[in-house]
Structures are given as structure tokens and as C-alpha cells.
C-alpha positions as CSV (number, residue, x, y, z in Angstrom):
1,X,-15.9,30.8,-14.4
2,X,-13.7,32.2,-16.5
3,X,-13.2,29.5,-18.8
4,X,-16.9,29.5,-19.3
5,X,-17.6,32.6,-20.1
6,X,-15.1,32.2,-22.6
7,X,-16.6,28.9,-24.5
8,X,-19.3,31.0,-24.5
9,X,-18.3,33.9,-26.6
10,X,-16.6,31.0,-29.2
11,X,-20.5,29.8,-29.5
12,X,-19.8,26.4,-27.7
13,X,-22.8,27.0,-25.8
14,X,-23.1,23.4,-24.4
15,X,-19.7,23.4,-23.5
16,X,-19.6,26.7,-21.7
17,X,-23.0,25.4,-19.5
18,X,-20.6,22.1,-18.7
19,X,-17.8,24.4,-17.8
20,X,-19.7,26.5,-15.8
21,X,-20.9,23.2,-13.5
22,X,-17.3,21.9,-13.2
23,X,-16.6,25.8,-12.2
24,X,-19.3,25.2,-9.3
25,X,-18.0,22.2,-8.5
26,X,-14.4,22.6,-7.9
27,X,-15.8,25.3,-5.5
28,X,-17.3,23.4,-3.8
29,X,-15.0,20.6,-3.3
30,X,-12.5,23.4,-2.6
31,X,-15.0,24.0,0.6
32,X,-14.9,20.6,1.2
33,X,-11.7,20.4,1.5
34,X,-11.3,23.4,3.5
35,X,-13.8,22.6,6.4
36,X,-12.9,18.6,6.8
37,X,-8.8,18.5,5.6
38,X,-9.9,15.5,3.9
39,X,-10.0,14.7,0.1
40,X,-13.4,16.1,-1.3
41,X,-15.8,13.0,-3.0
42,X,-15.5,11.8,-6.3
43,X,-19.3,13.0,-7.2
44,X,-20.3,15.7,-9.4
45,X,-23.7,16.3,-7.6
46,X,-23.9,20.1,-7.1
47,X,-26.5,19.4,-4.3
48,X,-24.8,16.4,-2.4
49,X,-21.7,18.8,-2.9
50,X,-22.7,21.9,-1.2
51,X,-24.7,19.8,1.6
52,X,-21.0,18.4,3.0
53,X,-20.2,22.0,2.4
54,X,-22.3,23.3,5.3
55,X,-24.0,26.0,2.6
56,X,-27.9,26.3,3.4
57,X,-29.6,26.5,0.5
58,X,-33.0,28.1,-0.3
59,X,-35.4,25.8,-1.9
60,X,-34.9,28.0,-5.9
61,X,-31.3,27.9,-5.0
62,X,-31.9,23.6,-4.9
63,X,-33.3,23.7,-7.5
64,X,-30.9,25.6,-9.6
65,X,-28.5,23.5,-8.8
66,X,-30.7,20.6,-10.0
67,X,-30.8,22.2,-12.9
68,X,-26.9,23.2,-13.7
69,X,-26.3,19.0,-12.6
70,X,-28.0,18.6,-15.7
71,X,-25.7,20.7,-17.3
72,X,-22.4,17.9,-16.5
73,X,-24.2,14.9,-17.1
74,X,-25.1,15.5,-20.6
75,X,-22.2,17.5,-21.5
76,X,-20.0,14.4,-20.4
77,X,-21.3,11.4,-22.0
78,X,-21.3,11.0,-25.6
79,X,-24.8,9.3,-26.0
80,X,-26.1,12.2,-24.5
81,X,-24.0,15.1,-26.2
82,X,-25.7,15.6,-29.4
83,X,-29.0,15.5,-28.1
84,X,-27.7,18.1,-25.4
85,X,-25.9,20.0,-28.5
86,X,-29.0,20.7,-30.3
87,X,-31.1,21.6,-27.5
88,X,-28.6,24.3,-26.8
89,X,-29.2,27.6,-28.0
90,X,-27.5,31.2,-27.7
91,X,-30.3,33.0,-25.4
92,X,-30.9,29.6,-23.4
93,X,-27.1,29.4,-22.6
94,X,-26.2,32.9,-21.9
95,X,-29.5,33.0,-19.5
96,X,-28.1,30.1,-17.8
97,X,-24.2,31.5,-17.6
98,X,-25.7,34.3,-16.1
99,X,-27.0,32.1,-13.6
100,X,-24.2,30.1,-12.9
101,X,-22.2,33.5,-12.5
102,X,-24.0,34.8,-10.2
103,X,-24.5,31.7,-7.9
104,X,-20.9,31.4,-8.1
105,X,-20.3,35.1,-6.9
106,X,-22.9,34.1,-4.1
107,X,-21.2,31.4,-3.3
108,X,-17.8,33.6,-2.7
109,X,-19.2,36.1,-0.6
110,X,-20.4,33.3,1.9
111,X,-17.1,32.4,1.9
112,X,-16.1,35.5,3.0
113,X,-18.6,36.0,5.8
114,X,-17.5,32.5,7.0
């Protein structure tokens, strides 16, 4: 998360929301990994992620996720970036980052009860 937070505060907005789903996702394919010792997929589907790694998810926590996939897929491909670009402002990014932050501190103290 680190790493987003600081795109952020260089005003790469778009990139810090991108940074902040790869963040999410290396956790939990780090989860993956830890629960089956077996190489975690080659997706980037925050939902299809956290289902193989066991983490029960309320229905607005789904749906975030939803959301924050949104977040790789058009900071990823070109034909998509500059759309994604403008779209991106200041307040909308640091309202999601503060999102993303906190899921990802939610998602570590499951870990820790587990």
C-alpha cells in the first residue's frame, strides 16, 4: 500500500487507484499461497481472489471489491488509460485510497485472528 499512497501524493491519481488493486491482490494471492502450498492463479479478480482465500465477504465488502477490479483493468490497458486518466480526479482518488487502505488493514487483522 505503500507504494500507492505514494503515487498518490505525486498526483498520479489513476496510477495510485491501480497500485492500490495490485496491493490487494498480491495479498491475497499471498493467502492463497499460504492455505494451499500451491502457486496462486494468474487472475487479477479481487473477488475470485479472496473466494479461494477462504475470506467471507459481506455483500458492501463484494462489492468494493467490484469496484477496486475496475481500478486494474483500466489502469492496465492502454485503450482504456486515457479515458480512466481523465475520469480521475484528486477527491475521487483519495476517497477510494482510503478505501483500499482500510480493506487492506481489514484484510490483515483476519489474518491475524486466523
Amino acid at each position: 500500500m505503500r507504494l500507492a499512497n505514494d503515487v498518490f501524493s505525486k498526483k498520479y491519481y489513476d496510477h495510485a487507484l491501480f497500485c492500490g488493486h495490485l496491493a490487494l491482490e498480491k495479498y491475497l494471492k499471498s493467502r492463497i499461497v499460504k492455505i494451499t502450498d500451491k502457486h496462486a492463479p494468474h487472475s487479477h479478480d479481487l473477488l475470485y481472489l479472496a473466494g479461494l482465500a477462504k475470506i467471507e465477504l459481506e455483500t458492501e465488502q463484494q462489492e468494493f471489491l467490484a469496484t477496486v477490479n475496475k481500478f486494474n483493468i483500466e489502469g492496465r490497458y492502454p485503450e482504456e488509460k486515457l479515458e480512466f486518466h481523465q475520469e480521475i480526479t484528486q477527491k475521487y482518488a483519495a476517497e477510494w485510497l482510503k478505501k483500499i487502505n482500510a480493506f487492506y488493514l481489514w484484510l490483515s487483522k483476519q489474518q491475524e485472528k486466523n
